[in-house]
TITITI-116232 format. One record per residue: residue in one letter; x, y, z of N, C-alpha, C, O in turn. Coordinates in pm, whole numbers, padded with zeros to 5 digits, always signed. Layout:
residues N
AXYZXYZXYZXYZ...
***
This chain:
residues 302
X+06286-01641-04723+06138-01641-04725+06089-01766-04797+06142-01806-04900X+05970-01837-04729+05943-01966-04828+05863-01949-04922+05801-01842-04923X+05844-02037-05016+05745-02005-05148+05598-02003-05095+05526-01949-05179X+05536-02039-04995+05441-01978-04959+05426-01867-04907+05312-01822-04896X+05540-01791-04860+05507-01667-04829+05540-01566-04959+05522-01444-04949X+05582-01621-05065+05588-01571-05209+05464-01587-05244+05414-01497-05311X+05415-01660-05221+05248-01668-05301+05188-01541-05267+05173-01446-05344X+05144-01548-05105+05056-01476-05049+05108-01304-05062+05032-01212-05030X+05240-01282-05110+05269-01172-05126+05282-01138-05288+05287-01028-05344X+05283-01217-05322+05287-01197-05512+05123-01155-05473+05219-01085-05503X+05034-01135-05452+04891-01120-05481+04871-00949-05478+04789-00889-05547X+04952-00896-05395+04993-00742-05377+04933-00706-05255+04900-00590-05229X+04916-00807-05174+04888-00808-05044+04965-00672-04933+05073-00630-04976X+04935-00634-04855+05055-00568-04767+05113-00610-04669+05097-00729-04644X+05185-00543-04594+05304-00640-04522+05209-00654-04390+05283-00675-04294X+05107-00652-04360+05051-00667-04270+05004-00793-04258+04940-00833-04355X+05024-00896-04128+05003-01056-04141+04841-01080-04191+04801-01142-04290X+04783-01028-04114+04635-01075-04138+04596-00990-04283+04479-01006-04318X+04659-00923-04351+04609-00919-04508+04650-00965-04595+04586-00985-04698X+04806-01003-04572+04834-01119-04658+04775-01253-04657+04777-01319-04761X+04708-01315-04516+04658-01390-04504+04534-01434-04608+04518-01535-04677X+04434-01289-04582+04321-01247-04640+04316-01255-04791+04216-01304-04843X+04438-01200-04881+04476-01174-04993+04464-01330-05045+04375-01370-05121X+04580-01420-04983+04584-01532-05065+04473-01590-05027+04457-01671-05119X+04381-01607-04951+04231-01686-04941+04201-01616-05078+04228-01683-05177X+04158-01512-05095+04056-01476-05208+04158-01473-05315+04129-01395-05406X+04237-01518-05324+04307-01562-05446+04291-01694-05513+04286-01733-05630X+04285-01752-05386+04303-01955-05362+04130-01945-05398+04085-02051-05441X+04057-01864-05389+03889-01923-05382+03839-01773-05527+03721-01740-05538X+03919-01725-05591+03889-01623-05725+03813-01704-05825+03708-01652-05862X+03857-01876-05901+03810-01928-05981+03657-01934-05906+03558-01919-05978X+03641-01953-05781+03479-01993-05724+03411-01875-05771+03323-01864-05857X+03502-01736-05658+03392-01639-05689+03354-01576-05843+03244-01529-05875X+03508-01593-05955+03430-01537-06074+03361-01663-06154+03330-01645-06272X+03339-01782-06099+03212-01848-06152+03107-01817-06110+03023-01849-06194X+03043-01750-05989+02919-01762-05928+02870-01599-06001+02758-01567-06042X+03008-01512-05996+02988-01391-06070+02919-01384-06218+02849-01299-06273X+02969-01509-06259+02982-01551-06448+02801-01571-06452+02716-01526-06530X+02793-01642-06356+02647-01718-06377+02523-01651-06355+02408-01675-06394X+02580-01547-06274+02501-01452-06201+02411-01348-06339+02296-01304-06346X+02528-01341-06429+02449-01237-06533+02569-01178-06615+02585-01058-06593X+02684-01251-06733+02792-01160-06788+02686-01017-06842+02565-01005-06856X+02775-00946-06858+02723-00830-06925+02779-00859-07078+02886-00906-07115X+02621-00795-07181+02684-00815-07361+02787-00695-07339+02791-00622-07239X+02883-00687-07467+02954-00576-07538+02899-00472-07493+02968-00382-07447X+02759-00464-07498+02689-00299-07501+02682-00280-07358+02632-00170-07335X+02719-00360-07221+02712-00344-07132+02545-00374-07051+02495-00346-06942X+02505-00441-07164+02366-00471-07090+02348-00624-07061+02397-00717-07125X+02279-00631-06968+02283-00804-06946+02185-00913-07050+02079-00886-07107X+02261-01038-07050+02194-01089-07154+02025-01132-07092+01991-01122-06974X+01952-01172-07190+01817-01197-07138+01776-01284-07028+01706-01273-06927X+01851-01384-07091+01807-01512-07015+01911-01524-06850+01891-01604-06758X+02006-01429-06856+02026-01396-06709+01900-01241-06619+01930-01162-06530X+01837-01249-06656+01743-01128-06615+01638-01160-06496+01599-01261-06554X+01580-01159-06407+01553-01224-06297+01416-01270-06354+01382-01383-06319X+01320-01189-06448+01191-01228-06501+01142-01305-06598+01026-01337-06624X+01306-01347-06677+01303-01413-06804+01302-01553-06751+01255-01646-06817X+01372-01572-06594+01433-01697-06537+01297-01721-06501+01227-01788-06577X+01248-01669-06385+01104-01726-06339+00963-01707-06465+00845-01715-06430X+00996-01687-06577+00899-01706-06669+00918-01843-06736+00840-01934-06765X+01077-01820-06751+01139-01941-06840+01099-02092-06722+01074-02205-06763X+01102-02062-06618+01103-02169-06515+00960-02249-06503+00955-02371-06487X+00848-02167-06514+00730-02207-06526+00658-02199-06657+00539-02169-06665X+00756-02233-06785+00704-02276-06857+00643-02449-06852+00528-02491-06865X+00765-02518-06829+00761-02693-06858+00687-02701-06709+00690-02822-06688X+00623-02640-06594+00529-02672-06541+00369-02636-06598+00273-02712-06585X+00366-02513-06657+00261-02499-06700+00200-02589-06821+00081-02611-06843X+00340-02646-06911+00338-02774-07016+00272-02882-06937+00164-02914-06986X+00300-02937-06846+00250-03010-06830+00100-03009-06732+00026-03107-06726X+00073-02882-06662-00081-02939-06632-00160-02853-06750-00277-02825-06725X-00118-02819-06845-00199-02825-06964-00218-02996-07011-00326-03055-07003X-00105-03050-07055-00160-03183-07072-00200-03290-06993-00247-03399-07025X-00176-03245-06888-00274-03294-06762-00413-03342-06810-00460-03446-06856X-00464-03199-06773-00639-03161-06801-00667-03247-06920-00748-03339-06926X-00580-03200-07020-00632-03268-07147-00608-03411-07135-00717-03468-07139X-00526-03482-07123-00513-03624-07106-00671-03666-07025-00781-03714-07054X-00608-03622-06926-00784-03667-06811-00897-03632-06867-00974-03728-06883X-00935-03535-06900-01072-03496-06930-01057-03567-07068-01160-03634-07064X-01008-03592-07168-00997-03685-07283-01094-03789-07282-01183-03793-07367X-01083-03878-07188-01073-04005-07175-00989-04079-07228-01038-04177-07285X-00888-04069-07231-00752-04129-07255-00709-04235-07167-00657-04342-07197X-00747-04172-07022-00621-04260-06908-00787-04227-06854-00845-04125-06892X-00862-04341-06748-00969-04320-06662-00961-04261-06523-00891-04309-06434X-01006-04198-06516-01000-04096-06387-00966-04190-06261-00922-04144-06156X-00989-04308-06280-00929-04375-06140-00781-04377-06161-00701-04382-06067X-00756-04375-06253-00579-04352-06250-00497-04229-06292-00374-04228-06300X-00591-04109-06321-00522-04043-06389-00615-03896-06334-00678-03850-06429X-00635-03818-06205-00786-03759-06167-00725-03642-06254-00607-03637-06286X-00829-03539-06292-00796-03446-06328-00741-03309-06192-00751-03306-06069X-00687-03219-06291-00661-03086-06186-00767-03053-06108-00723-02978-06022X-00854-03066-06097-00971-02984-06094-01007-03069-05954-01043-03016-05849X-00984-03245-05982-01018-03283-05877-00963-03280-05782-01011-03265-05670X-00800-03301-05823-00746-03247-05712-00725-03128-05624-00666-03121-05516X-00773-03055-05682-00793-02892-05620-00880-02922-05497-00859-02908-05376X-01025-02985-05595-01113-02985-05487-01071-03069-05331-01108-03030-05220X-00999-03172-05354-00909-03283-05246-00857-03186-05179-00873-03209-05059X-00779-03046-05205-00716-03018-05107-00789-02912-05045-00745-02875-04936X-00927-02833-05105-01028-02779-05058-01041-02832-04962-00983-02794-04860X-01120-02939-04966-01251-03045-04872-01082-03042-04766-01081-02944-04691X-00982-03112-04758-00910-03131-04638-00887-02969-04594-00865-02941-04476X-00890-02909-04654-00852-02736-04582-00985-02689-04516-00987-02620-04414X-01045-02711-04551-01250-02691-04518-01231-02750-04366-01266-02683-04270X-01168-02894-04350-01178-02944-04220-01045-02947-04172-00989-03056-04160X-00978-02823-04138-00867-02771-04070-00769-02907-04142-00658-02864-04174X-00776-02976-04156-00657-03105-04192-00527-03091-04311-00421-03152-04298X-00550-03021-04399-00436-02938-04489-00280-02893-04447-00164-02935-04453X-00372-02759-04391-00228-02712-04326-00200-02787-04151-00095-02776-04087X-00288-02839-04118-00199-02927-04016-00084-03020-04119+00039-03013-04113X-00130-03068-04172-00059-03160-04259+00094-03141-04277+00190-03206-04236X+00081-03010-04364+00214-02922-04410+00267-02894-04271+00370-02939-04222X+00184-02818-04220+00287-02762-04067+00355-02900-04012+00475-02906-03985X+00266-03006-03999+00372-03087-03910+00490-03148-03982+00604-03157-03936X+00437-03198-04129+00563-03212-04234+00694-03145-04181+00793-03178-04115X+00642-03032-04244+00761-02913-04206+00829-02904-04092+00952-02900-04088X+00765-02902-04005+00854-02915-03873+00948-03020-03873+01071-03013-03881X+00842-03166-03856+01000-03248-03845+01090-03222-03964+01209-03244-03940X+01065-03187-04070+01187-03115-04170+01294-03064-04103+01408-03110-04091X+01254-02985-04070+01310-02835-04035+01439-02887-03918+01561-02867-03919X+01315-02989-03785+01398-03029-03668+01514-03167-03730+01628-03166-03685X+01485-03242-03798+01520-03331-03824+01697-03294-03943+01808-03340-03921X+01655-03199-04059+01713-03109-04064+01865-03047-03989+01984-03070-04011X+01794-02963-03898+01897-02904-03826+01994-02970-03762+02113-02941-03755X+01924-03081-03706+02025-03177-03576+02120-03241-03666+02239-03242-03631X+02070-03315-03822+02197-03407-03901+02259-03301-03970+02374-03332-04003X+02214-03156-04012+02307-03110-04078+02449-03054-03946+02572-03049-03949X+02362-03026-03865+02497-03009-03717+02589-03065-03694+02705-03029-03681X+02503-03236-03682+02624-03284-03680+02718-03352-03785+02819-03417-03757X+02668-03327-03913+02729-03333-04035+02837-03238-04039+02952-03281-04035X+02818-03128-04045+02905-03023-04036+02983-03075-03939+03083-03098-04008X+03025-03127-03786+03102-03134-03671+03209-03224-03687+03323-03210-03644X+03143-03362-03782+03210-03484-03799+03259-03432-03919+03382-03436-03921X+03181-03359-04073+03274-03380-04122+03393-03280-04093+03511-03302-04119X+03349-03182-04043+03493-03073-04006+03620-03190-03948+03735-03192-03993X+03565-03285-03838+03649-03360-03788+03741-03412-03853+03861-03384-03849X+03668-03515-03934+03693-03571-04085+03822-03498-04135+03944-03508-04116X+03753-03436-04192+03829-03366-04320+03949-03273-04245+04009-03193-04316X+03977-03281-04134+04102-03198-04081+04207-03258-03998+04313-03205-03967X+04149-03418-03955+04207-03480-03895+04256-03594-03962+04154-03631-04021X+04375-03700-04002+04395-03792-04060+04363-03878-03975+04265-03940-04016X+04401-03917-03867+04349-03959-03733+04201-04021-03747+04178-04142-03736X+04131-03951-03766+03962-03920-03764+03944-04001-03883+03880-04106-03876X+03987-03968-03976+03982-04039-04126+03968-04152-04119+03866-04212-04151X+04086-04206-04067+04113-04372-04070+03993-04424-03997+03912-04504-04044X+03988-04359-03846+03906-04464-03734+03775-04453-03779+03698-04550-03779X+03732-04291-03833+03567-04311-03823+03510-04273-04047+03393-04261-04084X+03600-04268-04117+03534-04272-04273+03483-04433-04280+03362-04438-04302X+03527-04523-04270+03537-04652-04296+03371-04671-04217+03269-04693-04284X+03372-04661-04099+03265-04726-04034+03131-04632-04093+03034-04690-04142X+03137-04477-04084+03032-04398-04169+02998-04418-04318+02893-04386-04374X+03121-04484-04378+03087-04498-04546+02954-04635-04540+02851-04656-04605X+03017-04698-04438+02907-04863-04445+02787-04832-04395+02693-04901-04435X+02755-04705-04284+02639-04716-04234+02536-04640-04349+02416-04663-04368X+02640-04528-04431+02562-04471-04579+02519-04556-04622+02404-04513-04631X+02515-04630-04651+02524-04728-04779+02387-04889-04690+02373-05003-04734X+02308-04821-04553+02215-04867-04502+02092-04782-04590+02095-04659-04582X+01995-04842-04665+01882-04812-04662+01790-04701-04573+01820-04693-04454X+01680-04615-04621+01631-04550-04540+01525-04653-04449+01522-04649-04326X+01424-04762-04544+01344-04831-04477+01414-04938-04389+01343-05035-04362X+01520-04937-04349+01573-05039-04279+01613-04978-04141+01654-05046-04047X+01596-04818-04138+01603-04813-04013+01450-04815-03917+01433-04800-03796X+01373-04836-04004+01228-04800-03954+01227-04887-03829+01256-04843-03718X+01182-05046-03859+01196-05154-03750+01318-05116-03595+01283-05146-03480X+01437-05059-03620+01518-05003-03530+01462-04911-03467+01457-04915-03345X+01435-04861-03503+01447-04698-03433+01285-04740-03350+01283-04735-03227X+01174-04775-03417+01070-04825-03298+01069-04900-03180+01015-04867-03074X+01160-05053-03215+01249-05023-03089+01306-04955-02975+01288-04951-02853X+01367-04913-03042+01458-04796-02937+01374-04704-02887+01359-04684-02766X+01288-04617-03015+01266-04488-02948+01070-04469-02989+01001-04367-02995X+01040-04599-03008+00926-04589-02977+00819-04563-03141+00877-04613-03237X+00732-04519-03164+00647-04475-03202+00598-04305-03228+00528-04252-03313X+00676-04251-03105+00630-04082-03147+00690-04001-03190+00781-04074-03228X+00720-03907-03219+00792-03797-03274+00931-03795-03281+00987-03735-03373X+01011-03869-03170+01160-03910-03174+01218-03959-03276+01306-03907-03345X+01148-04103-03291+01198-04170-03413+01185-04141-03558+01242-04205-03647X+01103-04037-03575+01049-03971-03696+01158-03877-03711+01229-03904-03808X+01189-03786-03654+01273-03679-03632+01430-03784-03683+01489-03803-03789X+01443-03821-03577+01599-03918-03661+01616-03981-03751+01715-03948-03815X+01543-04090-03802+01570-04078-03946+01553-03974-04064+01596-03986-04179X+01478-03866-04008+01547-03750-04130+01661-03685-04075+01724-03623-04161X+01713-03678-03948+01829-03641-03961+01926-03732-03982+02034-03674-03987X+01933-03828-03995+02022-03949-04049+02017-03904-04184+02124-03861-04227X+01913-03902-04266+01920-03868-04454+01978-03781-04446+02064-03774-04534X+01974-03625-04314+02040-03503-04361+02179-03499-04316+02257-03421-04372X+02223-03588-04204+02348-03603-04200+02481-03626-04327+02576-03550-04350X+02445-03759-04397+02560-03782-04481+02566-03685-04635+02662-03688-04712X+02486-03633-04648+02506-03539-04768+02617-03416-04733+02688-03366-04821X+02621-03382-04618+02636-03292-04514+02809-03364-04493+02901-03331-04568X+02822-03435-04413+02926-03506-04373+03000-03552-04499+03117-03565-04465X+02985-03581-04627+03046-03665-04703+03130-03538-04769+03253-03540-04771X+03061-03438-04818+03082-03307-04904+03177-03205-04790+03280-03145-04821X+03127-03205-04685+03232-03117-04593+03342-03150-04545+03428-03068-04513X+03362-03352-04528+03503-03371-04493+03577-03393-04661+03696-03379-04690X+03489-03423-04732+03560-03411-04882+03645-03292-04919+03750-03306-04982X+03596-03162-04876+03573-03020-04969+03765-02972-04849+03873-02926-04885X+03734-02999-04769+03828-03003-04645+04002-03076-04657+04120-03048-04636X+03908-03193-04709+04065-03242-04706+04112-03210-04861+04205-03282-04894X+04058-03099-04984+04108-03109-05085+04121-02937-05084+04112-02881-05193X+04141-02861-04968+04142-02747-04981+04306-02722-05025+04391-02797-04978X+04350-02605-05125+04426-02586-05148+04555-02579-05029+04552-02507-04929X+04667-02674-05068+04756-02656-04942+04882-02570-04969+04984-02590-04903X+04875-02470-05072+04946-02302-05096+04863-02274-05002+04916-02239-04896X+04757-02276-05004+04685-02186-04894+04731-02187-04747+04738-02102-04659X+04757-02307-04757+04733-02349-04641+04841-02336-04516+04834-02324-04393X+04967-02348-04638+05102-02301-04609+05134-02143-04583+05216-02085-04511X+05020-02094-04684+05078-01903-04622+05028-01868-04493+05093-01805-04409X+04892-01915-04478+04861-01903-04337+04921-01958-04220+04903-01910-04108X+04998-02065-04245+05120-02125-04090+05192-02030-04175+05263-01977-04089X+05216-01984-04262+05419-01888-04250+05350-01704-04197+05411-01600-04175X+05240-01729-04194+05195-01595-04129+05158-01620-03978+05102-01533-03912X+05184-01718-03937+05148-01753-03799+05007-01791-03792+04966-01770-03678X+04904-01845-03881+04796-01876-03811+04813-02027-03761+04902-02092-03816X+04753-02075-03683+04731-02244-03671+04597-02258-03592+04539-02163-03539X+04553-02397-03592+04413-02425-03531+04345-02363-03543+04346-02293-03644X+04240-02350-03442+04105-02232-03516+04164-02119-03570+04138-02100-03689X+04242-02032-03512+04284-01959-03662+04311-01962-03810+04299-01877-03898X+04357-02101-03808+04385-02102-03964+04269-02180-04021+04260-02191-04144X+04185-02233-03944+04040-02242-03985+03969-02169-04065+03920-02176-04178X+03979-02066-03944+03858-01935-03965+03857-01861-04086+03767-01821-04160X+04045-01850-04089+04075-01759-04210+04087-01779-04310+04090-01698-04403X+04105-01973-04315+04202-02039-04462+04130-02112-04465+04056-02073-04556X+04080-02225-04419+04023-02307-04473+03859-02313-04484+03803-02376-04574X+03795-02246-04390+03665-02252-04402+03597-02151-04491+03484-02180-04530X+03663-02009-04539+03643-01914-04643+03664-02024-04773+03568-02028-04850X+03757-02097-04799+03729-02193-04911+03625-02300-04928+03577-02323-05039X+03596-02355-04839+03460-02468-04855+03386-02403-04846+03295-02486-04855X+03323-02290-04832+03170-02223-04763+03147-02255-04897+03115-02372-04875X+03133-02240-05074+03064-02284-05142+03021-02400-05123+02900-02422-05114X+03112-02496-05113+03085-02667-05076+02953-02677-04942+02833-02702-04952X+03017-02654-04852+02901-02633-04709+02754-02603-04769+02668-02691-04768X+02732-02486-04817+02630-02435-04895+02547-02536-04989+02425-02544-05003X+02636-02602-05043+02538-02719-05128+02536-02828-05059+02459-02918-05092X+02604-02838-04970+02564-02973-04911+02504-02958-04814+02509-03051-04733X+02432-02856-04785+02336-02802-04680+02210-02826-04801+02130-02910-04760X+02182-02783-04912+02048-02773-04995+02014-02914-05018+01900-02961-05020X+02160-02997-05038+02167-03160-05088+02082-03230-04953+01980-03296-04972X+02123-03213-04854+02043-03248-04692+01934-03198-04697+01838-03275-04685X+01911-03074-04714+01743-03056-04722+01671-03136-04798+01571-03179-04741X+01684-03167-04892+01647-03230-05040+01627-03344-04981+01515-03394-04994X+01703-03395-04922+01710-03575-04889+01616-03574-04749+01542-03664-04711X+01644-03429-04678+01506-03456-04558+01379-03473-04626+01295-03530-04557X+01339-03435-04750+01200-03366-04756+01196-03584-04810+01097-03655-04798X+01316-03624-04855+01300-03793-04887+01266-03843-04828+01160-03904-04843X+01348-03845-04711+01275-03925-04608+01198-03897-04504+01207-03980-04414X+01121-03804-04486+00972-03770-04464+00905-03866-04478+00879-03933-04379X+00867-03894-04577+00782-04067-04662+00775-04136-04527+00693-04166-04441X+00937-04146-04559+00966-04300-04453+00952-04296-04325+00914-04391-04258X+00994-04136-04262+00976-04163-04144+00838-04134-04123+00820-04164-04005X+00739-04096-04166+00577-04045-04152+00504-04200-04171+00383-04217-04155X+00616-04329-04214+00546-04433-04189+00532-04507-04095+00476-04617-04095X+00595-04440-03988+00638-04496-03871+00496-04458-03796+00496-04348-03740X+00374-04536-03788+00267-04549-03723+00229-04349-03702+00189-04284-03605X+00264-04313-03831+00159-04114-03789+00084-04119-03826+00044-04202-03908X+00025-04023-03774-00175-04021-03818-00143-03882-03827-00215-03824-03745X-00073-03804-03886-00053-03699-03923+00065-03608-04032+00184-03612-04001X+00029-03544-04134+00171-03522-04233+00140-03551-04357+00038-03610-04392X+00244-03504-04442+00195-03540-04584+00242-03677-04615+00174-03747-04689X+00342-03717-04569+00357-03885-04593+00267-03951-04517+00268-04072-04536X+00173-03904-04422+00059-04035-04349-00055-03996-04503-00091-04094-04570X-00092-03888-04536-00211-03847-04672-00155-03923-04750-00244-03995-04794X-00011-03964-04816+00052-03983-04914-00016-04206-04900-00051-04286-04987X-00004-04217-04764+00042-04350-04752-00136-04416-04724-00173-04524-04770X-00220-04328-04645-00319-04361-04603-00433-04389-04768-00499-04487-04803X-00408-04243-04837-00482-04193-04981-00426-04317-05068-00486-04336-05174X-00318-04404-05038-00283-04520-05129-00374-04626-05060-00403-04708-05148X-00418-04653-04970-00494-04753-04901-00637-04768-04933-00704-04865-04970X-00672-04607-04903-00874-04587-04953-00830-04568-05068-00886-04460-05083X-00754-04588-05200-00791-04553-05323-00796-04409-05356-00819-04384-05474X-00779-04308-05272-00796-04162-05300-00683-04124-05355-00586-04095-05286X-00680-04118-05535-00558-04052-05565-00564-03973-05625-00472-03947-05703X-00691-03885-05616-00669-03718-05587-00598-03654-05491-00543-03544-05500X-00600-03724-05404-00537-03735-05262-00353-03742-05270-00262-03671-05229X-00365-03886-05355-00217-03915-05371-00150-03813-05467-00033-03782-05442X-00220-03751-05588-00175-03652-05633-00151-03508-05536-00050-03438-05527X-00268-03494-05477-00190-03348-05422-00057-03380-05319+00049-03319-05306X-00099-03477-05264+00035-03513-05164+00174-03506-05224+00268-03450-05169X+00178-03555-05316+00305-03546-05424+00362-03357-05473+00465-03289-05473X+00253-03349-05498+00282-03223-05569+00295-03099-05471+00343-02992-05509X+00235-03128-05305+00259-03078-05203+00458-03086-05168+00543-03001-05142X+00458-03225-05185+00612-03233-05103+00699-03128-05256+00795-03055-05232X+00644-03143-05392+00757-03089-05418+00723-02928-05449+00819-02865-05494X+00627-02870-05435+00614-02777-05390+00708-02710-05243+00765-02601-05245X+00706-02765-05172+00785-02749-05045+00895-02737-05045+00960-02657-04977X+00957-02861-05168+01063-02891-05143+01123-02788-05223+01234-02749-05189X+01073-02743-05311+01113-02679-05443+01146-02484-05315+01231-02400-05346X+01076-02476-05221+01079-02343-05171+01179-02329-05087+01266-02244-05064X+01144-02448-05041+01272-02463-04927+01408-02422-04981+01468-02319-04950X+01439-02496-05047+01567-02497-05149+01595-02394-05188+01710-02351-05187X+01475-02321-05241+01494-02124-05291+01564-02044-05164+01650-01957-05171X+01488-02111-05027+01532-02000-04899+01692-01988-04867+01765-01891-04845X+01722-02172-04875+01871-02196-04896+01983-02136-05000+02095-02087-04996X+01896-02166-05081+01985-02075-05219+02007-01928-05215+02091-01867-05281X+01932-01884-05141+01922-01720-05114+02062-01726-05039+02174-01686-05072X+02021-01782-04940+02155-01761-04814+02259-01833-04888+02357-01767-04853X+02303-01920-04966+02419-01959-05014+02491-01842-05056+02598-01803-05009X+02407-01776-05168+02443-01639-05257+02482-01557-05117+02601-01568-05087X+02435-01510-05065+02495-01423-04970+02568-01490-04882+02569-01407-04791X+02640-01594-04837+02732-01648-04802+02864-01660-04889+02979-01624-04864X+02822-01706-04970+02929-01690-05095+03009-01551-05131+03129-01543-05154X+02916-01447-05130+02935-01278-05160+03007-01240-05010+03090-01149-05008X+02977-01301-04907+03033-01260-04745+03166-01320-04744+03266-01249-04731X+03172-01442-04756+03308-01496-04682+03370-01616-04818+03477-01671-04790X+03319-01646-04929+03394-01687-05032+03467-01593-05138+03534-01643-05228
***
C-alpha cells in the first residue's frame, strides 16, 4: 500500500473509495475550516460567546469610525474651518442627492453603475476562473500563457481607454470590458496560484483511489481552493466597482463615474461628494452579498 493511501486511511476513513477520498480532503482543508470556525465566534470557559464575536456588537462596533467621522464632518464645515467650496457640509450633500432623485437621475445613476458591475463582473470573473483553472493544473499552460498574462497585468486601467474605442466604439461594449479586464486578474492570479499549491498528499490519495481528471478535480482539488476562489471573487468585485471611474469615462452621459467626472467640471462637489460616498456605499454591500455566499460555500464544500 503507498503512503498516500496511509494518509487517507490513517484519518479513520472507511474502506469505501469515495470516503476515503472525502476523509483526506477534509483533513488536507481542517486548518481552513477550524480558522473560519475560530473567527466565527470561540466560545469563553462558561460556554458563552465572547462579545465582540456577537453579530450586534460587530455592526455597532462597525459604524462607530463612520459615525466619527460625519460628526466631524458637520463640525469642520459648518465651523468655518475649511470653506464650503472645498469642504460642503452633510446637509448639502443630502440635498445634491435629493434634487438628482426629485428628477428621476439618482437611481438611474446607481442602476446603470451597477449593471455594468454586475455584467462586467461576471464575464472576467468566468473567465478568470477558466484560465486560471487552466493555469494552475496545467504546466503546459503555465509556461505558454503566465508570462504573457503577468505583462498584460501590469497594463494600466487608463491605457486601455484609447483601445478599446477603437475597437469597440463608444457604447456600452467597451465600458463593460474594461471592468471585466480589472475583474479578470484578481480572479486568474489567486485561482491558478491556490491550484498549483494545493496539497499533493492530497492529491496522491485521490489517484491511489482511482480518481483522475474531472474527478479528481471535483473531489480533491477544488474542495481545497473554494476558500481561495471565494476571495478572489470579492477581490474582482472590489476592483470592478475601480474601474467603473474609468470605464464611465469613456464618452457616458450616464452612472456614477459620468456625476463623479462631470460634478468635477461644473464645480459641484456636493455632487463629487455624494458620488464618492455612493460608490463606496455599493461597494461596501456588494462585498457583504459575496461574503454571505463565501461563508456558505466554505460550510458546503471546504
Amino acid at each position: 500500500m503507498t503512503d498516500a493511501s496511509h494518509t487517507a486511511l490513517s484519518t479513520g476513513a472507511a474502506i469505501h473509495d469515495g470516503d476515503a477520498v472525502r476523509v483526506a480532503v477534509n483533513d488536507g482543508t481542517t486548518s481552513i475550516a477550524a480558522g473560519r470556525e475560530a473567527s466565527a465566534g470561540p466560545e469563553t470557559p462558561s460556554g458563552r460567546r465572547r462579545l465582540v464575536d456577537r453579530r450586534w456588537f460587530r455592526i455597532a462596533g462597525g459604524a462607530i469610525i463612520p459615525l466619527l467621522l460625519l460628526g466631524t464632518w458637520q463640525w469642520v464645515s459648518t465651523s468655518g474651518l475649511v470653506p464650503l467650496s472645498q469642504l460642503p457640509s452633510p446637509e448639502m450633500v443630502w440635498l445634491a442627492a435629493v434634487d438628482l432623485a426629485e428628477r428621476g437621475l439618482l437611481g438611474l445613476y446607481v442602476a446603470i453603475s451597477t449593471q455594468r458591475v454586475f455584467i462586467g463582473f461576471a464575464f472576467g470573473g468566468a473567465i478568470g476562473l477558466a484560465l486560471g483553472a487552466i493555469v494552475g493544473l496545467s504546466r503546459l499552460a503555465d509556461v505558454l500563457l503566465a508570462p504573457t498574462l503577468g505583462a498584460i497585468r501590469a497594463v494600466p486601467s487608463l491605457a486601455w481607454i484609447p483601445l478599446l474605442i477603437l475597437w469597440f466604439g463608444i457604447a456600452e461594449d467597451s465600458k463593460v470590458i474594461l471592468i471585466a479586464i480589472g475583474a479578470f486578474f484578481p480572479v486568474y492570479t489567486i485561482v491558478s496560484a491556490s491550484l498549483r499549491h494545493v496539497d499533493r498528499q492530497l492529491i496522491e490519495a485521490g489517484r491511489a483511489f482511482g480518481l483522475h481528471g474531472v474527478a479528481l478535480f471535483a473531489t480533491v482539488q477544488l474542495p481545497a481552493v473554494v476558500p481561495s476562489v471565494l476571495s478572489a471573487l470579492r477581490l474582482a468585485l472590489a476592483q470592478s466597482w475601480l474601474f467603473l471611474v474609468a470605464a464611465e469615462l469613456i464618452a457616458s452621459s450616464m452612472g456614477l463615474g459620468f456625476l463623479l467626472n462631470d460634478s468635477g467640471q461644473n464645480g459641484r462637489i456636493d455632487r463629487i461628494f455624494l458620488a464618492i460616498i455612493l460608490l463606496a456605499v455599493l461597494g461596501k454591500l456588494t462585498d457583504s452579498v459575496v461574503a454571505l455566499v463565501e461563508r456558505w460555500a466554505v460550510r458546503r464544500w471546504a
